[in-house]
N, C-alpha and C positions, 0 to 999 in steps of 0.2 A: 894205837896207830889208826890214823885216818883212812877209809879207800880213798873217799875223794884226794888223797895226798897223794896218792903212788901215781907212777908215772912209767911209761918204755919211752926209750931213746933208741931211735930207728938203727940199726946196724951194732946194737951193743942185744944181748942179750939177759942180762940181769934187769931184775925192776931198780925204780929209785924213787927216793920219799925228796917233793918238793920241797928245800929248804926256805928259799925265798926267792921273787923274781928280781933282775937288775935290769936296768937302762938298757941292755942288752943283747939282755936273755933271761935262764935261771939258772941256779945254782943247784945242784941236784945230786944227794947224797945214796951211795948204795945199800941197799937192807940188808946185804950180806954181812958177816962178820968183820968185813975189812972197813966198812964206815968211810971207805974213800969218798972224795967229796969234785962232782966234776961242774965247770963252767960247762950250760949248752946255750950257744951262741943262737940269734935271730933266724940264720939259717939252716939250724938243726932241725929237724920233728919230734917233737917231744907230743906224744899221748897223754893225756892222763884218761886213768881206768876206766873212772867213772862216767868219762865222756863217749866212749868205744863199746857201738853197738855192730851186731852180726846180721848180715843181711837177710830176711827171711820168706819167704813164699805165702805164708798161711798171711792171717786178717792185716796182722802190722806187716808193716816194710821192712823193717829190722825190731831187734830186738837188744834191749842193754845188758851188756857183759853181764853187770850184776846178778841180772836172771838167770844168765846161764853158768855159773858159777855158783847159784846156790842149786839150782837141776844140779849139777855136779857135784857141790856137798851131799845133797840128801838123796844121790844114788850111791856114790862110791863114799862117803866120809872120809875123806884123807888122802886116798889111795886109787887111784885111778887105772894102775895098771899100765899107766903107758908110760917107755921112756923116750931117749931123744931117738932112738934104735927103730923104733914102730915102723911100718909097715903104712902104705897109704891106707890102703884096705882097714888097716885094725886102724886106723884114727878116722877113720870115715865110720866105722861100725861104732866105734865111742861116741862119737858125735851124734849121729842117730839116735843114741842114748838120752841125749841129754838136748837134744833140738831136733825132733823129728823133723819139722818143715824148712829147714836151712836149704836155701839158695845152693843146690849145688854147682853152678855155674857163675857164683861171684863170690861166694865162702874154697878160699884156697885151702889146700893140702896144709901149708908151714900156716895159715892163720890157725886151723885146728890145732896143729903141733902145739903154737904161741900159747892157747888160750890153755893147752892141758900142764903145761909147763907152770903156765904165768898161777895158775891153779893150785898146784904144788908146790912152788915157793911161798907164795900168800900164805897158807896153811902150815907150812914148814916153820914161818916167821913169828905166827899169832893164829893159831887154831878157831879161836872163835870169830874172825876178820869178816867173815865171809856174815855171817850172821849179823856182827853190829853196822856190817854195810847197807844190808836188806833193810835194818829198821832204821835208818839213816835215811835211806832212800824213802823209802815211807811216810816218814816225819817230814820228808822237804817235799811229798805231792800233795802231801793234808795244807800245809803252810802256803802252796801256789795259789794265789786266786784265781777262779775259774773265770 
């Protein structure tokens, strides 16, 4: 499975692997077990992962998911400790973990929630995800011309 494939769709909360785009919109299949398969119309918001960075304080502006989602694997490996249940407090203290300089004034409470979630699924789905993402991403800044 690709990152750059996966995808949220605003007000659902499961990821989804872009099938194909249409005239329209895209077609956009769920990673869960159920393999359900949904039209999102021109005027959905459809994310894709790889494109969704977190806003940050220190030298960059923001920073891309990616990054912070491997800070997240190679702190916690798998297991994050957090569920939907948490507390702001304990997802503002996870985050600190894993993004010390985060915008606490434009990084919301449910985007930390999102990202430790969307975190746990990834890794639930394909354990190594997070890894063949990073050297993905790699591969495509060596490839950019300066």
């Amino acid at each position: 499975m690709e990152f750059s494939k996966i995808a949220a769709l605003s007000g659902k909360s499961d990821l989804f692997r872009v099938v194909s785009p249409t005239r329209s919109g895209v077609i956009l299949e769920a990673l869960d077990d159920s393999k359900q398969r949904i039209m999102a119309g021109a005027n959905a918001k459809v994310s894709v992962l790889s494109e969704i960075s977190i806003y940050s304080v220190g030298d960059e502006e923001s920073v891309p998911l990616i990054k912070i989602l491997k800070n997240i694997h190679e702190s916690y490996n798998g297991d994050t400790g957090i569920d939907k249940n948490a507390t702001p407090d304990e997802l503002k203290a996870f985050f600190k973990t894993v993004l010390a300089d985060y915008d606490e004034d434009r990084v919301y409470v449910s985007d930390i929630k999102k990202v430790a979630m969307w975190y746990q699924k990834l890794v639930a789905i394909d354990p190594q995800i997070i890894i063949k993402a990073e050297i993905e991403s790699s591969r495509d800044q060596i490839e950019e011309p300066s």
